[in-house]
C-alpha positions as a Markdown table, in Angstrom:
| # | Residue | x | y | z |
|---|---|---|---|---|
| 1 | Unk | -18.8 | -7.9 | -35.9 |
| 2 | Unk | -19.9 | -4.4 | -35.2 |
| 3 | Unk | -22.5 | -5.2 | -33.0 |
| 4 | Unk | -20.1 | -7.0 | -30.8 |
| 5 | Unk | -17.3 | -4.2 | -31.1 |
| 6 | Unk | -20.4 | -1.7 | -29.7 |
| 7 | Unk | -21.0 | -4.5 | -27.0 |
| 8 | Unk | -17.7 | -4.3 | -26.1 |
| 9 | Unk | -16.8 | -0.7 | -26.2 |
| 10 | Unk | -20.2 | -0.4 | -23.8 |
| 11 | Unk | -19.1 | -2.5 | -21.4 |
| 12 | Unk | -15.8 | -0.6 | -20.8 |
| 13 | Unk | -17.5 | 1.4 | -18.0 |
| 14 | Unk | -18.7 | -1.4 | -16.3 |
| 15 | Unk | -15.1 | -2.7 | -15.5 |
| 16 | Unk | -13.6 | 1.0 | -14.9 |
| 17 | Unk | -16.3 | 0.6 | -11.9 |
| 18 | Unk | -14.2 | -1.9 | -9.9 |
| 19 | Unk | -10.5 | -1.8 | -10.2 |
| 20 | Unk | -7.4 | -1.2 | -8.8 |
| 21 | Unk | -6.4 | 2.4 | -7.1 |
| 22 | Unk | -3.2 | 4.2 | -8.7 |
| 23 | Unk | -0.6 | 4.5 | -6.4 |
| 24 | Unk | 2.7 | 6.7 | -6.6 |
| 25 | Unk | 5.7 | 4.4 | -6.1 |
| 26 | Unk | 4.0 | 1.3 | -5.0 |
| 27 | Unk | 7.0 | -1.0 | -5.5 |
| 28 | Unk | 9.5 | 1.2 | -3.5 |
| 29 | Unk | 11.6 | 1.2 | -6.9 |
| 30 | Unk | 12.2 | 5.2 | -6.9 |
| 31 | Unk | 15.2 | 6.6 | -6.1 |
| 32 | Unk | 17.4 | 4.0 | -6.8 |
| 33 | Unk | 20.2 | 3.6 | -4.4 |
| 34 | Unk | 23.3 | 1.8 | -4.0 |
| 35 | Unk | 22.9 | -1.8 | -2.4 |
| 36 | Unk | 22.2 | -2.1 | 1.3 |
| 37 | Unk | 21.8 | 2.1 | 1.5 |
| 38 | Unk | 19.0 | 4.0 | 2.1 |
| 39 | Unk | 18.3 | 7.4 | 0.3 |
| 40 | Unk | 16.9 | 9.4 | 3.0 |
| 41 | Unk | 20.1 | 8.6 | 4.9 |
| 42 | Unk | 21.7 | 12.3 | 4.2 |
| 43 | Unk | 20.8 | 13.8 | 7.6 |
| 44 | Unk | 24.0 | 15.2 | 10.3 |
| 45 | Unk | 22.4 | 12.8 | 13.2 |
| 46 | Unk | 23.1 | 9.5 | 10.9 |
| 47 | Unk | 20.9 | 6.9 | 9.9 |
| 48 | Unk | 18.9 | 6.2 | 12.6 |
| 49 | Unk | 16.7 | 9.2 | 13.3 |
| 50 | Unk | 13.3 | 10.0 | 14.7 |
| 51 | Unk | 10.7 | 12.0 | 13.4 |
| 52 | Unk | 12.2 | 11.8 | 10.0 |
| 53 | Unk | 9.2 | 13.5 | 7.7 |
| 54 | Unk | 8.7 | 14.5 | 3.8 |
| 55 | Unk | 11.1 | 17.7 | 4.5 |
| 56 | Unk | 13.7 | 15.3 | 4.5 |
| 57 | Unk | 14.4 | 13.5 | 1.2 |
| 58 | Unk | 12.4 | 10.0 | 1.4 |
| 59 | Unk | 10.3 | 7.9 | -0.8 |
| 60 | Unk | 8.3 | 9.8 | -3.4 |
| 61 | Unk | 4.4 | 8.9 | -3.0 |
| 62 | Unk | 5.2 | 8.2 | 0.6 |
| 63 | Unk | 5.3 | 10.3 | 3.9 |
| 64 | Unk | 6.8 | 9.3 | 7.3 |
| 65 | Unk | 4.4 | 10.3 | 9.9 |
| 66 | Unk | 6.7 | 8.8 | 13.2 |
| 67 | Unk | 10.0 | 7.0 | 13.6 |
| 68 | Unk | 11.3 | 6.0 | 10.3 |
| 69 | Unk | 11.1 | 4.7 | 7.1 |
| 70 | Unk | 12.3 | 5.0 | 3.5 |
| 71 | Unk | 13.2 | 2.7 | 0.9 |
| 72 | Unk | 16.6 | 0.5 | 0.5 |
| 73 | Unk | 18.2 | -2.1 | -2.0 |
| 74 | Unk | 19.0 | -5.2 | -0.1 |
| 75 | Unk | 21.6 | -7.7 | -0.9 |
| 76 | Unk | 19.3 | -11.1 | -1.5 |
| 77 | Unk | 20.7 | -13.9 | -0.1 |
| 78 | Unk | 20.8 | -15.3 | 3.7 |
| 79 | Unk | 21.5 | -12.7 | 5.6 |
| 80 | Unk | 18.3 | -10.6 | 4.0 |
| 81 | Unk | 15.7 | -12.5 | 1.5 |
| 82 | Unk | 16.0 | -15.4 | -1.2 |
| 83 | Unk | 13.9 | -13.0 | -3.4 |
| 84 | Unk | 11.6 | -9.5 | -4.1 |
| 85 | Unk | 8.1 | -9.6 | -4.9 |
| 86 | Unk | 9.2 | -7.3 | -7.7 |
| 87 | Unk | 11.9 | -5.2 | -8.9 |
| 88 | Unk | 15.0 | -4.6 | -6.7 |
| 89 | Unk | 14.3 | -2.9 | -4.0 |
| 90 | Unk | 11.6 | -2.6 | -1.3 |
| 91 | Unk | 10.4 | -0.3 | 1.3 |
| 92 | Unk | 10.8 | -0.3 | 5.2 |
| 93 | Unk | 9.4 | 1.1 | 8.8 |
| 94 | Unk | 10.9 | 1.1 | 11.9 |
| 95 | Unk | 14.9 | 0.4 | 13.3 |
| 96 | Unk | 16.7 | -0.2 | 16.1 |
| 97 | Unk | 14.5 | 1.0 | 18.9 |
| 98 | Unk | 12.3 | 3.5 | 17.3 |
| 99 | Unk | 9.1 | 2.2 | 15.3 |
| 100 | Unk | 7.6 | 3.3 | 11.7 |
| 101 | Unk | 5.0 | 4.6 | 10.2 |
| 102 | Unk | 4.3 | 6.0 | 6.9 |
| 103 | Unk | 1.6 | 7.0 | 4.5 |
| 104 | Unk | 0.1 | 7.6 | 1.0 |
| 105 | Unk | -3.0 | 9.9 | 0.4 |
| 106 | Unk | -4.0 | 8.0 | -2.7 |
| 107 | Unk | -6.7 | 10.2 | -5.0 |
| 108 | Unk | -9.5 | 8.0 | -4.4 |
| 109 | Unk | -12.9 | 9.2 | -2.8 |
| 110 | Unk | -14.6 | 7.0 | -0.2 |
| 111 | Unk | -18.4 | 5.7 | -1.7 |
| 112 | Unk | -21.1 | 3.9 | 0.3 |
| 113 | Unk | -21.4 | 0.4 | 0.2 |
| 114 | Unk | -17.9 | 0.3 | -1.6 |
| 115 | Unk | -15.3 | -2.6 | -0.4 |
| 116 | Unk | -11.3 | -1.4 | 0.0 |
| 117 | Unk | -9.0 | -3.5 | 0.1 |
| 118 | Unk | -5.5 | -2.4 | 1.1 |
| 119 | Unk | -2.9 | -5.3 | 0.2 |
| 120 | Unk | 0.9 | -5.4 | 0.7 |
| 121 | Unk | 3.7 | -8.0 | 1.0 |
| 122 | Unk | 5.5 | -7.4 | 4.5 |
| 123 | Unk | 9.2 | -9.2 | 4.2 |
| 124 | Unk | 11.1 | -10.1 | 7.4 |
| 125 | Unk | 15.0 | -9.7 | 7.0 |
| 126 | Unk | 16.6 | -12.5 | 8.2 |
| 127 | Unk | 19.4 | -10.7 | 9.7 |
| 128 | Unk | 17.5 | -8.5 | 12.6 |
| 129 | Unk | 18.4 | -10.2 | 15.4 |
| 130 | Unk | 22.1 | -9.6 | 14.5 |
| 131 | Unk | 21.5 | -5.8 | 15.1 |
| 132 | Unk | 21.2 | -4.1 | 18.8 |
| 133 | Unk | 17.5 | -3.1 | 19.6 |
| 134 | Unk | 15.6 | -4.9 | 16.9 |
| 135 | Unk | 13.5 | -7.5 | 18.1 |
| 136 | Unk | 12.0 | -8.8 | 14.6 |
| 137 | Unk | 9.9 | -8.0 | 11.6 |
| 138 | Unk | 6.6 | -7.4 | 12.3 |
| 139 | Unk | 4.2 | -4.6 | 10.6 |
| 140 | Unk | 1.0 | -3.8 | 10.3 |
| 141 | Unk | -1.8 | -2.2 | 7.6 |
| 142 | Unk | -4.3 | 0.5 | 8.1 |
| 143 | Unk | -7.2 | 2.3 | 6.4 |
| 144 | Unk | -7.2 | 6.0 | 6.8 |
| 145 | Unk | -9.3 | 9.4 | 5.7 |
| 146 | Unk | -7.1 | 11.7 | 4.4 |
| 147 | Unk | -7.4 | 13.6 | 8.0 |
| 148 | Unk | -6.1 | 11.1 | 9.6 |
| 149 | Unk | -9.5 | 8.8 | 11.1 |
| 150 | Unk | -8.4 | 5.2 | 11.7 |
| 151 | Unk | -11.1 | 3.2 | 9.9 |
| 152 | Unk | -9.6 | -0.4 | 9.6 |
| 153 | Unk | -6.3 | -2.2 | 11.1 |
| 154 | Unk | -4.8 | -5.3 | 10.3 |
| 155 | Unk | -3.5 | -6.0 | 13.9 |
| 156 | Unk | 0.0 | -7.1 | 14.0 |
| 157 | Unk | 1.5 | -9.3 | 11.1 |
| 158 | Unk | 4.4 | -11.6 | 10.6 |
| 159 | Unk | 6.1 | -13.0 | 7.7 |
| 160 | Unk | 8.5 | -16.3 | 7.7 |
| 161 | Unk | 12.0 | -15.0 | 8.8 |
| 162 | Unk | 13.6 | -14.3 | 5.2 |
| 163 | Unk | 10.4 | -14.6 | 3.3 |
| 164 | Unk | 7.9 | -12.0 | 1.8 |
| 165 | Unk | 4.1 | -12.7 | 2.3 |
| 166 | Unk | 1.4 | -10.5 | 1.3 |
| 167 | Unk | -1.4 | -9.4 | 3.9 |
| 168 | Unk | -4.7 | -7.6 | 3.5 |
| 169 | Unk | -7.0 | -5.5 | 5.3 |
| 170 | Unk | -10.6 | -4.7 | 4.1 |
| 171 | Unk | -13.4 | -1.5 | 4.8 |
| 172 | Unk | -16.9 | -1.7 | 3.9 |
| 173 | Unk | -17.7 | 1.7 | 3.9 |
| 174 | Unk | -21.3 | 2.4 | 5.6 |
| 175 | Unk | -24.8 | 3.8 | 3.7 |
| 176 | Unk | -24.2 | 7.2 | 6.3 |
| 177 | Unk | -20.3 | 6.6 | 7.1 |
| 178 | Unk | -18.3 | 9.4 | 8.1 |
| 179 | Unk | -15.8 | 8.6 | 5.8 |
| 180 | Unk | -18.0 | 9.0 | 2.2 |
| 181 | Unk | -16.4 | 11.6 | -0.1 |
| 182 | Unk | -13.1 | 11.9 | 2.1 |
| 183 | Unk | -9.6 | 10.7 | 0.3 |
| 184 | Unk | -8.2 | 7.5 | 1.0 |
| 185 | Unk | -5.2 | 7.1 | 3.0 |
| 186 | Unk | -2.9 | 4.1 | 3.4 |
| 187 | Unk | -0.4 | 3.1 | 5.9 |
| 188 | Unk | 2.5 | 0.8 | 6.6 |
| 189 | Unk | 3.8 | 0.5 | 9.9 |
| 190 | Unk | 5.9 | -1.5 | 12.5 |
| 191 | Unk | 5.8 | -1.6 | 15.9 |
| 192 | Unk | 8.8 | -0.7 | 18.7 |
| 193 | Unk | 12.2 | -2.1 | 18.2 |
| 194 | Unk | 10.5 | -4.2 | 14.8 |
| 195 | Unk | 11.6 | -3.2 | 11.1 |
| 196 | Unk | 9.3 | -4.1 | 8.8 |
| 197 | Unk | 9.9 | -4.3 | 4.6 |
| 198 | Unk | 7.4 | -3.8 | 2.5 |
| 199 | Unk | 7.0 | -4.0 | -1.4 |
| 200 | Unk | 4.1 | -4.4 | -4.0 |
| 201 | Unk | 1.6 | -2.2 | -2.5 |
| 202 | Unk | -2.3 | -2.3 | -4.3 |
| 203 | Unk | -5.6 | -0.8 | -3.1 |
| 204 | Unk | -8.6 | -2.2 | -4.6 |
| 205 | Unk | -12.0 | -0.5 | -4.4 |
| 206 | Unk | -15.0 | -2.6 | -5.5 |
| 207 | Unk | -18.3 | -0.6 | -5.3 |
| 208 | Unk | -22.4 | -2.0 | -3.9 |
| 209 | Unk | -23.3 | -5.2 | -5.9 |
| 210 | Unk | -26.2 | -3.2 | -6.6 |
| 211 | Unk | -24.3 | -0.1 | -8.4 |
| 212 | Unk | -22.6 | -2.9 | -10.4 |
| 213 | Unk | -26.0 | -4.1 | -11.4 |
| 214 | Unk | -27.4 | -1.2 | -12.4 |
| 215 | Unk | -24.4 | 0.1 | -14.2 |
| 216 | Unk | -24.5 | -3.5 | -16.0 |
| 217 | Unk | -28.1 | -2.7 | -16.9 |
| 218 | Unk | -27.8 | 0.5 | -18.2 |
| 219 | Unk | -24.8 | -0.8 | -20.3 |
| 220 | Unk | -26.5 | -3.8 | -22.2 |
| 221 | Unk | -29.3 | -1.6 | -23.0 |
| 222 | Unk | -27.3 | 0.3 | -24.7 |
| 223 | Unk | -25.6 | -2.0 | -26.4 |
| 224 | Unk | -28.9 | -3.6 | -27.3 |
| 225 | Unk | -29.8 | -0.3 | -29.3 |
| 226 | Unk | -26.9 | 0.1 | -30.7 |
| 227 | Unk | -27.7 | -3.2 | -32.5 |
| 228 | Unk | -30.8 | -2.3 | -33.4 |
């Protein structure tokens, strides 16, 4: 029984290799406003306002590079979604005819050979159409350095009108990339005249199959001494 508890308590490391990223707010659930409002609304042009950025009060974890975005508590039911992902509330970019864009800088460190795998579910409203200069709910991902160097985009997605569906979009980081020991930024975005919502955000970094094999190695051996 010890032997295995050793075995077990060795191997720890080995899954603390692959895993998922911590992110700050990934479920859009902080602040909390009332239904259908948005908190970063307190601003003396109204509701609808380029260039809104972290000075003004947004989504913790999150910064709005261009357009807009922000967080808001929808009303399910026909006119917005039959359901969340999770929780009660979700993010958004992009309204009326400005787009969005916004971003985390998350605190992990680009590795060679390592895999990242950005993941979101992007949630099309099913009442756009019935406001002026919204043309529908499409979005996109992206793979950043922390300085901003575009290293993977998922092109432009679409969910089911009323629906949430979650998209992905993978790096493989290079044995000389430009990007090793820079920080990892994320990004949600929509395109002109599109609003995109956005909840249950994960990163997932899984590193060379041959630093999991060695650190696999290196772990059983010393379990076996342990045992011994």
């Amino acid at each position: 029984m010890k032997a295995l508890l050793a075995t077990l308590i060795a191997l720890a490391p080995i899954a603390a290799l692959a895993g998922n990223v911590p992110l700050v707010n990934a479920g859009f659930e902080n602040p909390t406003p009332d239904d259908n409002t948005y908190p970063w609304l307190p601003h003396p042009d109204g509701p609808f306002v380029a260039g809104v950025t972290s000075a003004n009060p947004i989504v913790p974890g999150w910064t709005v590079d261009q357009g807009i975005g922000g967080l808001w508590r929808p009303n399910l039911g026909p006119n917005t979604f039959a359901s969340l992902p999770e929780g009660v509330q979700a993010g958004f970019t992009g309204a009326n005819d400005l787009s969005g864009l916004m971003h985390q800088d998350t605190g992990h460190v680009f590795a060679a050979g390592e895999t990242v795998t950005f993941s979101a579910f992007l949630g099309h409203r099913s009442d756009l159409l019935n406001f002026g200069g919204i043309d529908g709910g499409e979005g996109f991902l992206q793979i950043r350095t922390a300085d901003g160097n575009l290293l993977a985009d998922s092109g432009i997605l679409d969910a089911p009108i009323g629906q949430f569906e979650q998209f992905s979009v993978s790096y493989l980081v290079g044995a000389n990339d430009s990007a090793i020991g820079k920080t990892l930024r994320i990004e949600l975005g929509s395109p002109l005249r599109h609003q995109a919502s956005w909840d249950l955000v994960s990163v997932n970094a899984v590193p060379e199959p041959s630093t999991l094999a060695f650190g696999a190695m290196a772990t059983l051996a010393f379990a076996r001494r342990r045992r011994k």
